[in-house]
Backbone as numpy.savetxt, mean C-alpha at the origin, in Angstrom:
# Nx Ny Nz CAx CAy CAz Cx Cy Cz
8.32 -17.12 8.53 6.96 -17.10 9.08 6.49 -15.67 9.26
5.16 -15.29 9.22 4.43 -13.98 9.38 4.74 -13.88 10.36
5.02 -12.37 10.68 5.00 -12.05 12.33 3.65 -11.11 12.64
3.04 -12.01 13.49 1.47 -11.19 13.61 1.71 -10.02 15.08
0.94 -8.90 14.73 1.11 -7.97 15.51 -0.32 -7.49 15.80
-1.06 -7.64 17.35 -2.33 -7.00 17.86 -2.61 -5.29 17.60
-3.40 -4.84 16.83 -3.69 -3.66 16.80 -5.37 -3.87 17.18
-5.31 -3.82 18.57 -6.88 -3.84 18.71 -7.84 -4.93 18.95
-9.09 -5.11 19.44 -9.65 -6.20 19.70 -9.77 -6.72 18.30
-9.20 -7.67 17.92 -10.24 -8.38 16.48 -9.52 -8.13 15.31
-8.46 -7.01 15.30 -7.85 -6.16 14.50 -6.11 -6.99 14.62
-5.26 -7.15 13.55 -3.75 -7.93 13.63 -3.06 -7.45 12.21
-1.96 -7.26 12.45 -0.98 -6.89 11.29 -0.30 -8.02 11.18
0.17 -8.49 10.05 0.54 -9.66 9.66 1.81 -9.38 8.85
3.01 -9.28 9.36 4.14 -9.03 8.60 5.34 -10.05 7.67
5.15 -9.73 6.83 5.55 -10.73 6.05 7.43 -10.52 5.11
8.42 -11.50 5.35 9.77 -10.68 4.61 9.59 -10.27 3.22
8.53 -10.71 2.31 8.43 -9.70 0.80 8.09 -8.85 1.04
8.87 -7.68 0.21 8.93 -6.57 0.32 8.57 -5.68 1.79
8.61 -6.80 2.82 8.60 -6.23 4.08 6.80 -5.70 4.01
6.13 -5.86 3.49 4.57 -5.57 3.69 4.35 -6.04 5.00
3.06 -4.93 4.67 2.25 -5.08 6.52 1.05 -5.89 6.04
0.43 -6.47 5.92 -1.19 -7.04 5.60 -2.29 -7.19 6.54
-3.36 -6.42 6.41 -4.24 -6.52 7.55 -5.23 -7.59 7.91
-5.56 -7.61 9.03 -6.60 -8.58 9.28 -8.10 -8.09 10.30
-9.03 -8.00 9.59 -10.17 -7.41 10.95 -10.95 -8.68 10.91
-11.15 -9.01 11.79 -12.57 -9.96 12.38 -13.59 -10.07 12.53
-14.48 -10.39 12.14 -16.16 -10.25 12.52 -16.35 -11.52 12.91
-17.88 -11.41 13.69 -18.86 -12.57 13.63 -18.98 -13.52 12.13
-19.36 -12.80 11.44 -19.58 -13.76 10.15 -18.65 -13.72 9.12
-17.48 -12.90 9.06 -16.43 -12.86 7.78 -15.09 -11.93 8.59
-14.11 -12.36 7.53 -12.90 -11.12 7.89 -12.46 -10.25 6.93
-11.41 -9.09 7.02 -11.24 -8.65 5.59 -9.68 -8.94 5.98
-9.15 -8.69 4.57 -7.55 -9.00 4.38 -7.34 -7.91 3.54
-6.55 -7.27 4.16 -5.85 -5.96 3.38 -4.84 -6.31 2.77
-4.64 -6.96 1.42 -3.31 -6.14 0.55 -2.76 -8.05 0.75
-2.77 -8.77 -0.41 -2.26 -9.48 -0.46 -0.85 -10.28 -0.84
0.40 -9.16 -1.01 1.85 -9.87 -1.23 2.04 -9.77 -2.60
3.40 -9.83 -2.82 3.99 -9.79 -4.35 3.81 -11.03 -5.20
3.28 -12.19 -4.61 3.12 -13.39 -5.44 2.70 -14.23 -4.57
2.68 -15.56 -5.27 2.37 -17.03 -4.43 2.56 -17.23 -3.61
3.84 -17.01 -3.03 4.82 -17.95 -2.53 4.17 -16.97 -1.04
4.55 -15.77 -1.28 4.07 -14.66 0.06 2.38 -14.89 0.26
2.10 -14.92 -0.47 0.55 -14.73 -0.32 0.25 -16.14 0.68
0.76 -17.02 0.16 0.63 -18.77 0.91 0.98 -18.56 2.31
2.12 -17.35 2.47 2.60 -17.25 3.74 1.33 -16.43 4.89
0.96 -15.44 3.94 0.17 -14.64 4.33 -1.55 -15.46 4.90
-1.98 -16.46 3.85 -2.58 -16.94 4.14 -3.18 -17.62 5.46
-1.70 -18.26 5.49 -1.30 -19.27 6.30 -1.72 -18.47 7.56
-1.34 -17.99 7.86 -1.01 -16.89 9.33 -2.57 -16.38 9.40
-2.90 -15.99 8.52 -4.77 -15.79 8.88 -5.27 -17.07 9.08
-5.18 -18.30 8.90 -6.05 -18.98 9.23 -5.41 -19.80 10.37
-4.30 -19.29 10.95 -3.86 -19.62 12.18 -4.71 -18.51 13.26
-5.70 -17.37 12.79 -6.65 -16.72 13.75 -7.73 -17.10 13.07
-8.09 -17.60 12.12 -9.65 -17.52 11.56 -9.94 -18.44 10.63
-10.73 -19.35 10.89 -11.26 -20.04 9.29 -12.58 -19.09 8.98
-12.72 -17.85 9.29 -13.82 -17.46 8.50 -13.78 -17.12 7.09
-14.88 -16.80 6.24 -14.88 -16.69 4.46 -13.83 -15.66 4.42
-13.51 -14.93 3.82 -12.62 -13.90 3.64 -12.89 -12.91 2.22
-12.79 -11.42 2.87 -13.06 -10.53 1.99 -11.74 -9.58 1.61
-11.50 -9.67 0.28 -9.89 -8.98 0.52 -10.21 -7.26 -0.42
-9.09 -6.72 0.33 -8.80 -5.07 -0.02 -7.70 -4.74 -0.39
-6.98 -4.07 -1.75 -5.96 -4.35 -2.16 -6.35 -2.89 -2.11
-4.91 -1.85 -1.43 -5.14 -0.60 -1.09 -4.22 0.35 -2.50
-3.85 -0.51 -3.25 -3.33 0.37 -4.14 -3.00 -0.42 -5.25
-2.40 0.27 -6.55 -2.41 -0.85 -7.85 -0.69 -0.87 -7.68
0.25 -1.04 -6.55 1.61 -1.47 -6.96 1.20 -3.25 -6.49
2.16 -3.53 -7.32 2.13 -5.37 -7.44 2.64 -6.09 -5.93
3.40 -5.39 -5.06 3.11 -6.38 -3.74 1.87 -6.38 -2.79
0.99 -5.44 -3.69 0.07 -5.35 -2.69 -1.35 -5.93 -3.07
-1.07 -6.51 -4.47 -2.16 -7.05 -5.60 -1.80 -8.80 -6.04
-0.91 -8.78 -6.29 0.00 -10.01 -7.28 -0.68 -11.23 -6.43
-0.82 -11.05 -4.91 -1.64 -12.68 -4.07 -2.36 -12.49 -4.00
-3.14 -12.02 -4.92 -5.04 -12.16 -4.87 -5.13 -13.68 -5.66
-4.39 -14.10 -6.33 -4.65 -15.47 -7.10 -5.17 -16.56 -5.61
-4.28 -16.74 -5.38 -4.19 -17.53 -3.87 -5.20 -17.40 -2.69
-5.45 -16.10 -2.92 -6.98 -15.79 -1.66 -8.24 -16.16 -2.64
-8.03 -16.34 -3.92 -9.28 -16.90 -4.77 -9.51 -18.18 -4.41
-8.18 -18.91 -4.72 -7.96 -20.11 -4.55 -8.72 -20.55 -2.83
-8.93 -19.61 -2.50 -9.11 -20.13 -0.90 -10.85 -19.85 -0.70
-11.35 -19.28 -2.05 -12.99 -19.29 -2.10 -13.53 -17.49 -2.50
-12.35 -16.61 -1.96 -12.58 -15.06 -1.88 -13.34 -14.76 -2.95
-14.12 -13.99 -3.43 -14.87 -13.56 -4.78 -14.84 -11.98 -4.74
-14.94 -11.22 -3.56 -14.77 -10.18 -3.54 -13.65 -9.02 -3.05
-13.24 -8.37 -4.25 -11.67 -8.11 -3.83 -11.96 -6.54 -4.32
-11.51 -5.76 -2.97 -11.70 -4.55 -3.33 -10.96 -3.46 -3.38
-10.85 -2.47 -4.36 -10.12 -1.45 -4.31 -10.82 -0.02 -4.82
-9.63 1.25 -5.51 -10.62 2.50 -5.44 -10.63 2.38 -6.95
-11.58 2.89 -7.37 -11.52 2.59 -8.77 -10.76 3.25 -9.58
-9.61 4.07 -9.19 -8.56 4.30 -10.16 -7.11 3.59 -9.71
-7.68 2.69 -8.81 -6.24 1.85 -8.53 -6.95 0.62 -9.36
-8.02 -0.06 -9.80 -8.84 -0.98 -10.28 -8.64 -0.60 -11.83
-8.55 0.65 -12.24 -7.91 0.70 -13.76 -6.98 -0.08 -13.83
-5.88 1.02 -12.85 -4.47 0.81 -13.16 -3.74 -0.80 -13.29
-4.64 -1.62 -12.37 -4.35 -2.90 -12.05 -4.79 -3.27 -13.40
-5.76 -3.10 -13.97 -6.27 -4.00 -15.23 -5.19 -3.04 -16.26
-4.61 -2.28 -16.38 -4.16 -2.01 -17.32 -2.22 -2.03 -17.22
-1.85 -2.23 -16.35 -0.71 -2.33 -15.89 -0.24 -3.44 -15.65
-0.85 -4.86 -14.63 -0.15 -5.96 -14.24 0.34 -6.69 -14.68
0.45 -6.99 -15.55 1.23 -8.44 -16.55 2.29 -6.91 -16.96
2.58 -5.84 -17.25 4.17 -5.11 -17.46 4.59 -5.00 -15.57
3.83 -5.12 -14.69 4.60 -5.26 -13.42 5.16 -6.63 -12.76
4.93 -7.42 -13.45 5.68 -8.80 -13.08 7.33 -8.68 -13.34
7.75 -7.52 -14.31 9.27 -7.31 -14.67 9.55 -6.98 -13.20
8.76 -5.92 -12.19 9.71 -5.68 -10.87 9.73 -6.66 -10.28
9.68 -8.02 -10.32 10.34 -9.27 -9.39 11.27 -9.83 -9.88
11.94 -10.34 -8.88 13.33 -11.34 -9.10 12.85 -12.03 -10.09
13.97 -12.51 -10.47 13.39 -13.93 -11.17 14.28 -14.66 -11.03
13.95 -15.83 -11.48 14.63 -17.25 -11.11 16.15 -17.07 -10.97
16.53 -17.62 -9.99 18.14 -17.97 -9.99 18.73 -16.55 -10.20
18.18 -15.62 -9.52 19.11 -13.81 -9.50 19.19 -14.18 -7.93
20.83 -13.98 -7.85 21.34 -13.78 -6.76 21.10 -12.44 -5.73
21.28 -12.68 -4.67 20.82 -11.33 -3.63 20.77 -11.85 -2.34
21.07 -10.87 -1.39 20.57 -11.17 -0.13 18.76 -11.57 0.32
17.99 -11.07 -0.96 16.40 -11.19 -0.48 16.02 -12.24 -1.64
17.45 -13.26 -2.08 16.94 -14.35 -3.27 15.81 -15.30 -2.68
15.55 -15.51 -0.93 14.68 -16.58 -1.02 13.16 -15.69 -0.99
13.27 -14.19 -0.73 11.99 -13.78 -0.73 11.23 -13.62 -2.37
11.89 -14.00 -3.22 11.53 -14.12 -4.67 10.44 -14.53 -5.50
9.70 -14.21 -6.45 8.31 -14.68 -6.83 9.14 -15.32 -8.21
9.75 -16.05 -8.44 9.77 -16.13 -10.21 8.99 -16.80 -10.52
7.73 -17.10 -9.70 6.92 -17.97 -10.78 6.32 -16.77 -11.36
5.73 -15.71 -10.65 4.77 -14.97 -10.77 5.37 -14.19 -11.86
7.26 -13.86 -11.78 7.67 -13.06 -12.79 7.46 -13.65 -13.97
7.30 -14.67 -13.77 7.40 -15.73 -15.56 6.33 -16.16 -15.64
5.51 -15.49 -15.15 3.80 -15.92 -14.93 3.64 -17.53 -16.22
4.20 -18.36 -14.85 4.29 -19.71 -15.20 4.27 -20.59 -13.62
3.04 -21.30 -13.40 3.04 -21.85 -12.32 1.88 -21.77 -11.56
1.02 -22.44 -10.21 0.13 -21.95 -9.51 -0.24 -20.95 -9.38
-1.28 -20.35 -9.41 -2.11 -18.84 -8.73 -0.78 -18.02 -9.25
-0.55 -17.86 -10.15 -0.07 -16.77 -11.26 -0.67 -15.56 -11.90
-1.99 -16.10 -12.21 -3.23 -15.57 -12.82 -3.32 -13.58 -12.04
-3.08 -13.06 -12.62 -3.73 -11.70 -11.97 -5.15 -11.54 -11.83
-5.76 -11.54 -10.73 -7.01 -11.55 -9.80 -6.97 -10.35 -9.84
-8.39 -9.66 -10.63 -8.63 -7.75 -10.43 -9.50 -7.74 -9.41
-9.46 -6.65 -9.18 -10.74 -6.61 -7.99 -12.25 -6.43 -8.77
-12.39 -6.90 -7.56 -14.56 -7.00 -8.35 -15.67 -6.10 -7.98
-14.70 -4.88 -6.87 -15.77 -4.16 -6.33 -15.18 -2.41 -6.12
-15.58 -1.46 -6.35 -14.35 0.04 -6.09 -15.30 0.56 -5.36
-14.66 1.71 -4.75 -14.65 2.79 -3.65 -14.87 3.56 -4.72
-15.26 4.73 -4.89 -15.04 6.17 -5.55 -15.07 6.94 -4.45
-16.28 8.10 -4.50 -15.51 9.55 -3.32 -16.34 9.17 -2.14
-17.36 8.39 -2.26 -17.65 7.83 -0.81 -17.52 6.79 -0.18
-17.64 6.65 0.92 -16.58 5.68 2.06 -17.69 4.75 1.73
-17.14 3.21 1.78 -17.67 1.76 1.91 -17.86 1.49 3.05
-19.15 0.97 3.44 -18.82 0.39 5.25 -19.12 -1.59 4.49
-18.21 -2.41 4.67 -17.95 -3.79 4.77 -18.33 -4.05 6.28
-19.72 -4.85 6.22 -20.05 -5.58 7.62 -19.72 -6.64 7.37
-19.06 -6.54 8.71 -18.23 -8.48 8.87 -18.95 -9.34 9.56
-20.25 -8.66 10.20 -20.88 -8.91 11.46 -20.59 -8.81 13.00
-21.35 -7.96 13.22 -20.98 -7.21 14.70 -20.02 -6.70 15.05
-19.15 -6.32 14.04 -18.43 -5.15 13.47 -18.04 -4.94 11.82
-17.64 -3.31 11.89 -17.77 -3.21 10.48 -16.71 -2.62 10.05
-15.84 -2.69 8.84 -14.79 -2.02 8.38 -14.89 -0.86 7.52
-14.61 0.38 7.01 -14.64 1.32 6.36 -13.90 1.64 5.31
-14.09 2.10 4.14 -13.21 1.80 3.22 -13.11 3.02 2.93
-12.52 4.31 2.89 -12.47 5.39 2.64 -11.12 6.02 1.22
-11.28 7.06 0.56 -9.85 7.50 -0.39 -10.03 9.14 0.22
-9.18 9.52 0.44 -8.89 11.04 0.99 -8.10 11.57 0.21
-8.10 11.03 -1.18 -7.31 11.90 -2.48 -5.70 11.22 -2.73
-5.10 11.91 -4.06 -3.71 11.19 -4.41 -2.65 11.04 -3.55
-2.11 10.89 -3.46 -0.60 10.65 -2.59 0.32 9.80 -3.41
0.10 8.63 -2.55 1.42 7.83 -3.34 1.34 7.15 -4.44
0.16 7.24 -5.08 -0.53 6.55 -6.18 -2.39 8.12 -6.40
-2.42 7.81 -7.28 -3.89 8.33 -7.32 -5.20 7.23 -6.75
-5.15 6.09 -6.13 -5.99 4.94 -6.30 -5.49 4.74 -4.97
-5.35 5.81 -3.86 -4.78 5.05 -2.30 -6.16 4.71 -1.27
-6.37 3.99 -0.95 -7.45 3.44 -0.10 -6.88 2.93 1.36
-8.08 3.39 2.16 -7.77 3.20 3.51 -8.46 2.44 3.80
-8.04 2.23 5.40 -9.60 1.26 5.40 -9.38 1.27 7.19
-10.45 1.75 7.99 -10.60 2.09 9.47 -11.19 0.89 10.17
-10.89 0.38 10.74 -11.62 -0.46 11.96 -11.60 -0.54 13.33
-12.33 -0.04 13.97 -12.69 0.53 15.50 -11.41 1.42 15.51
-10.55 0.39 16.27 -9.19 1.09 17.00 -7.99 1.51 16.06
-8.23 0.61 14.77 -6.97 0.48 13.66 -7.11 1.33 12.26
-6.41 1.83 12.44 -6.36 2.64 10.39 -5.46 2.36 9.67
-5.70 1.44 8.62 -4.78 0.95 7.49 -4.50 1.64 6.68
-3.37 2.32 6.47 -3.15 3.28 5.31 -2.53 2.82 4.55
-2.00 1.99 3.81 -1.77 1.46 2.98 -0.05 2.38 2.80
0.55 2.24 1.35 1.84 2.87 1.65 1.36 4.76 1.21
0.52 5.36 1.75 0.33 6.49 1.75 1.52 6.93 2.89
1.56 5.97 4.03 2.17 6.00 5.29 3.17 4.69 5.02
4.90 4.85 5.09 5.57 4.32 4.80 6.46 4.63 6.06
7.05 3.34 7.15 7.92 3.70 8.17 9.21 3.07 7.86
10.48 3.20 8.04 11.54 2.63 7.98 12.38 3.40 6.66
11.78 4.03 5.39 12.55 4.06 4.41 11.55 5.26 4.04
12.55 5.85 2.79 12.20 7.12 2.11 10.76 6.88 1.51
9.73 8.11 1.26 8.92 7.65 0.64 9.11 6.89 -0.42
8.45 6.35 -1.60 8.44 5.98 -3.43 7.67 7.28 -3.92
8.01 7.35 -5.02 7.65 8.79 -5.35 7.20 7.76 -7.23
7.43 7.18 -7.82 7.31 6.80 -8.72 6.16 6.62 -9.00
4.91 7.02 -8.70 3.77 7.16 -9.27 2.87 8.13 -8.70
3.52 8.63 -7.64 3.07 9.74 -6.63 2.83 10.88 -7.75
2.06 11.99 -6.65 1.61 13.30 -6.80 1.96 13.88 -5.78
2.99 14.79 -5.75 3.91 14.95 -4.37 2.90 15.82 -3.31
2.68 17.27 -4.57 2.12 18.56 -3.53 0.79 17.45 -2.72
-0.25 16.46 -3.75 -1.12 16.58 -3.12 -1.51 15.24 -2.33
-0.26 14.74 -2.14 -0.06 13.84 -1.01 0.72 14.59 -0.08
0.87 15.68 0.04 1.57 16.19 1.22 -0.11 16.93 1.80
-0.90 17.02 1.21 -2.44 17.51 1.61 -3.17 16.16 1.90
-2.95 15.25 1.28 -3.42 13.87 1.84 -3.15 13.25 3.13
-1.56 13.56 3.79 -1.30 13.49 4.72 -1.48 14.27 5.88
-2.13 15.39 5.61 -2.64 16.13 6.63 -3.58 15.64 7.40
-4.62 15.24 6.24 -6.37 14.85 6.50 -5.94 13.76 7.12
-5.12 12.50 6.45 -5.07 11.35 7.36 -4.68 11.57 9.05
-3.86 12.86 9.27 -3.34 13.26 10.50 -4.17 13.78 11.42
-5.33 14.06 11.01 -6.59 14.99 11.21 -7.88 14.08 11.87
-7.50 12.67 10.97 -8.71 11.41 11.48 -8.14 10.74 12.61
-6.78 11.34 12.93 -6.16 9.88 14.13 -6.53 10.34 15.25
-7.22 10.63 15.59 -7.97 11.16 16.67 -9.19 9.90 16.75
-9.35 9.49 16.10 -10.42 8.22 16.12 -9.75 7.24 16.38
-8.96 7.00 16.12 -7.97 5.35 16.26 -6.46 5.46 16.92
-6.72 4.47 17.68 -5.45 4.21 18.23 -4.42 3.62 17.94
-4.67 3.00 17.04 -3.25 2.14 15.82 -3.57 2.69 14.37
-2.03 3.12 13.94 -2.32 3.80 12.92 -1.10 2.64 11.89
-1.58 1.84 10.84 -0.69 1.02 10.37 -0.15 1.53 9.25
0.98 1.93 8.69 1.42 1.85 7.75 1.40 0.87 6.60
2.27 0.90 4.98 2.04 -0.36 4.55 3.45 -0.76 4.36
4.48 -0.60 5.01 5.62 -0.99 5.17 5.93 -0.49 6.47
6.85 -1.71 7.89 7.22 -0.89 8.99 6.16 -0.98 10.21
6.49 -0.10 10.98 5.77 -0.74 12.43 4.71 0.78 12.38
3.75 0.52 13.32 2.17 0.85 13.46 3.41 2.80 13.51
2.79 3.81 13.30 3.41 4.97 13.73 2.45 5.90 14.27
2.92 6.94 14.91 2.12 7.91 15.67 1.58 9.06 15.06
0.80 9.91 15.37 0.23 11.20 14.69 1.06 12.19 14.39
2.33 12.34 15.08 3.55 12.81 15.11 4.41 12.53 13.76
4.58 11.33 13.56 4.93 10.19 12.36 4.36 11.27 11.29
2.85 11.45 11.08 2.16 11.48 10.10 2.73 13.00 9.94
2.37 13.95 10.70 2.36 15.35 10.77 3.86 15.73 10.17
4.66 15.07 10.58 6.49 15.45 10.33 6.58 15.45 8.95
6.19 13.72 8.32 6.02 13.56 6.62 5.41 14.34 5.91
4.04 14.96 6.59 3.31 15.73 5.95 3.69 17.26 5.41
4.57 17.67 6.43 5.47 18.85 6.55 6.34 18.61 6.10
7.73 17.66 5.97 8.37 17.44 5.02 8.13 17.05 4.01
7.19 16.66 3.27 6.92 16.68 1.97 6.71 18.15 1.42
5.52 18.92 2.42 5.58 20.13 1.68 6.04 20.65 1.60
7.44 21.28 2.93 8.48 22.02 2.31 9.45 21.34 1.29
9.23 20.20 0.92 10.26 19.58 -0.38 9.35 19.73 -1.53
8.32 20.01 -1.81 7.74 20.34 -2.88 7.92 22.13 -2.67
7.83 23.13 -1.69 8.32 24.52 -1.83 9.79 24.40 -2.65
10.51 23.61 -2.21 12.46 23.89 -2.17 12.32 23.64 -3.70
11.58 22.27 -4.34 12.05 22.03 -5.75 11.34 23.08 -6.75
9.89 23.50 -6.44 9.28 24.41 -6.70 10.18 25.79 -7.22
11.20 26.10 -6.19 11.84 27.36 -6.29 13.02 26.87 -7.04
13.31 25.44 -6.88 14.81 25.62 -7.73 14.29 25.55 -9.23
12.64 25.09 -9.52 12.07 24.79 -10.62 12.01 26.47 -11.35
11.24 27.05 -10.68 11.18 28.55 -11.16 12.88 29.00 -11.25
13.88 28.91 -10.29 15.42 29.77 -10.71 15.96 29.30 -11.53
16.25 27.48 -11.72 16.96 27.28 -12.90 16.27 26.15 -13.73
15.00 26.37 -14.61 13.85 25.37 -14.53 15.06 24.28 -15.56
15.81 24.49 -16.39 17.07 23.49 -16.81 17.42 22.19 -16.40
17.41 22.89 -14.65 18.81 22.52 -13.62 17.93 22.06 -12.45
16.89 22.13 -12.70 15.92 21.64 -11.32 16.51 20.25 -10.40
17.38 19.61 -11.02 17.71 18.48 -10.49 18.81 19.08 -9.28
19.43 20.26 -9.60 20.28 20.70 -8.59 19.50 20.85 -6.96
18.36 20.41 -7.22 17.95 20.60 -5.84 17.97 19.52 -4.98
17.51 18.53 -5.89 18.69 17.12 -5.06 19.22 17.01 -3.83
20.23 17.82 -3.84 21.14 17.89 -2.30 20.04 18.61 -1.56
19.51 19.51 -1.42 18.79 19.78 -0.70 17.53 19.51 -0.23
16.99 18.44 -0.78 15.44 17.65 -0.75 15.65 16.76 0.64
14.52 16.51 1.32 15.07 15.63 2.72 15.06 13.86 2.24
14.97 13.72 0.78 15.26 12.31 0.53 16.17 11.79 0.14
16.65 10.68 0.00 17.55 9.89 -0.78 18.02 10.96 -2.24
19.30 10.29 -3.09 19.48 10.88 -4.03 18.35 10.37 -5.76
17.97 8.64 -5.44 17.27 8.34 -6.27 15.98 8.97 -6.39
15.20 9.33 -4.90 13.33 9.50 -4.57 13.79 11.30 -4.68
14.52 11.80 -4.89 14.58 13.06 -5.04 14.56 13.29 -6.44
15.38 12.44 -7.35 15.23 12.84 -8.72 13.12 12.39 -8.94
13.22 11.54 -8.35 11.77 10.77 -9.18 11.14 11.92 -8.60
10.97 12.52 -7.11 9.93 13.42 -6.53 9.85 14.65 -7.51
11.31 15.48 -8.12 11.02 16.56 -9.26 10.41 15.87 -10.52
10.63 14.84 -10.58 10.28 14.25 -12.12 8.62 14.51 -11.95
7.99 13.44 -10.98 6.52 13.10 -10.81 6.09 15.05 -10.33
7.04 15.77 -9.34 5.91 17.13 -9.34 6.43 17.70 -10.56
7.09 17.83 -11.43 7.22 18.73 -12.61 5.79 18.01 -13.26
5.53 16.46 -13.45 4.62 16.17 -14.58 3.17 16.35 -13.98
3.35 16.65 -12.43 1.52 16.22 -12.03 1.30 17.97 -11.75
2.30 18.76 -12.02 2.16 20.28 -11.82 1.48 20.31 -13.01
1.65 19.98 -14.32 2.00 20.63 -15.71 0.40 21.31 -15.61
């Protein structure tokens, strides 16, 4: 079952065991929005479910980036009437040009694991209900969206690349959804990132929390301005460290590895993605 979490009057995080996503929920008088709908059916049904245990209102959904747990249950929020599904318009490429080769990152049928029941294989074998990849129908570019829900309103803002080039936020009164720009519990993903200038992305986001009092990540529990400022600073001195091992032994750049503040896998990918988004 979702575990719903209060960020605010009207405002709820909806946590779900695929891929451990956060999914948002804001409230209005006349509509709600739904941030970021799950890796497939099966989550999305879950996700569903749990919003309309606070709301039968219409529903407007926001998919904050083009990786597939945060896109793949838009089939299912269609299915439920949604027509308008929004993202930034270079995460709205990527989705139309990428999703049917991202169905390979799910389980599939009958693969053993400790997270075998959190599994999409319908969606991997895009065979079955609300399978269908649902693009979004509406983008952000460099200025902010205000979505009225009625008698309150949500904001849809991009403050530049980070963990994707296509990262979208989205502010409501007390709550700021950052989508996985802001990641709690585990190393960043670096696999489609732009390191230096998500370590400048994370500044600005550190810079707006002065407006809001819940700051949600898209994996992990709500984190503090502190949270933001530390990542932001450790990213940039890990883009200085590989930087310099890039200039002493540009060969051997991987030797910096041990010294990066990540994992041994998100350290190779972090030189890989800043060697290619430097070039």
């Amino acid at each position: 079952m979702a575990q719903r979490r209060d960020v605010g009057t009207g405002n709820y995080v909806l946590g779900t065991a695929g891929a451990l996503l956060n999914t948002g929920l804001v409230i209005g008088r006349d509509r709600a929005l739904v941030i970021d709908t799950g890796c497939g059916p099966r989550q999305a049904a879950e996700i569903l479910a749990a919003v309309r245990e606070v709301t039968d209102l219409p529903l407007t959904v926001v998919n904050t980036h083009a990786h597939y747990d945060h896109f793949f249950g838009n089939a299912v929020f269609a299915a439920d009437g949604v027509t308008e599904f929004w993202a930034h318009e270079n995460a709205a490429r990527e989705i139309a040009e990428s999703s049917e080769s991202q169905r390979a990152l799910l389980r599939p049928a009958g693969s053993p694991g400790p997270d075998a029941e959190t599994a999409e294989p319908e969606m991997a074998a895009a065979e079955g209900s609300y399978v269908k990849i649902v693009l979004p129908t509406a983008t952000v570019k460099d200025q902010p969206v205000l979505i009225d829900l009625g008698g309150r309103a949500a904001t849809l803002f991009y403050l530049g690349r980070g963990h994707t080039d296509g990262d979208l936020l989205v502010g409501a009164q007390s709550a700021l959804f950052a989508g996985d720009l802001v990641e709690q519990g585990a190393h960043p993903s670096f696999e489609d990132s732009y390191p230096a200038d998500w370590a400048n992305t994370l500044r600005q986001l550190s810079a707006l929390r002065g407006r809001y009092e819940f700051l949600v990540p898209g994996h992990g529990l709500p984190v503090s301005d502190d949270f933001v400022k530390v990542m932001a600073g450790t990213m940039a001195t890990a883009v200085r460290q590989a930087r310099q091992a890039s200039r002493e032994m540009p060969d051997l750049a991987t030797k910096a590895i041990p010294i990066l503040p990540y994992g041994p896998d998100q350290s190779r990918w972090f030189i890989k993605r800043l060697q290619e988004t430097s070039a």
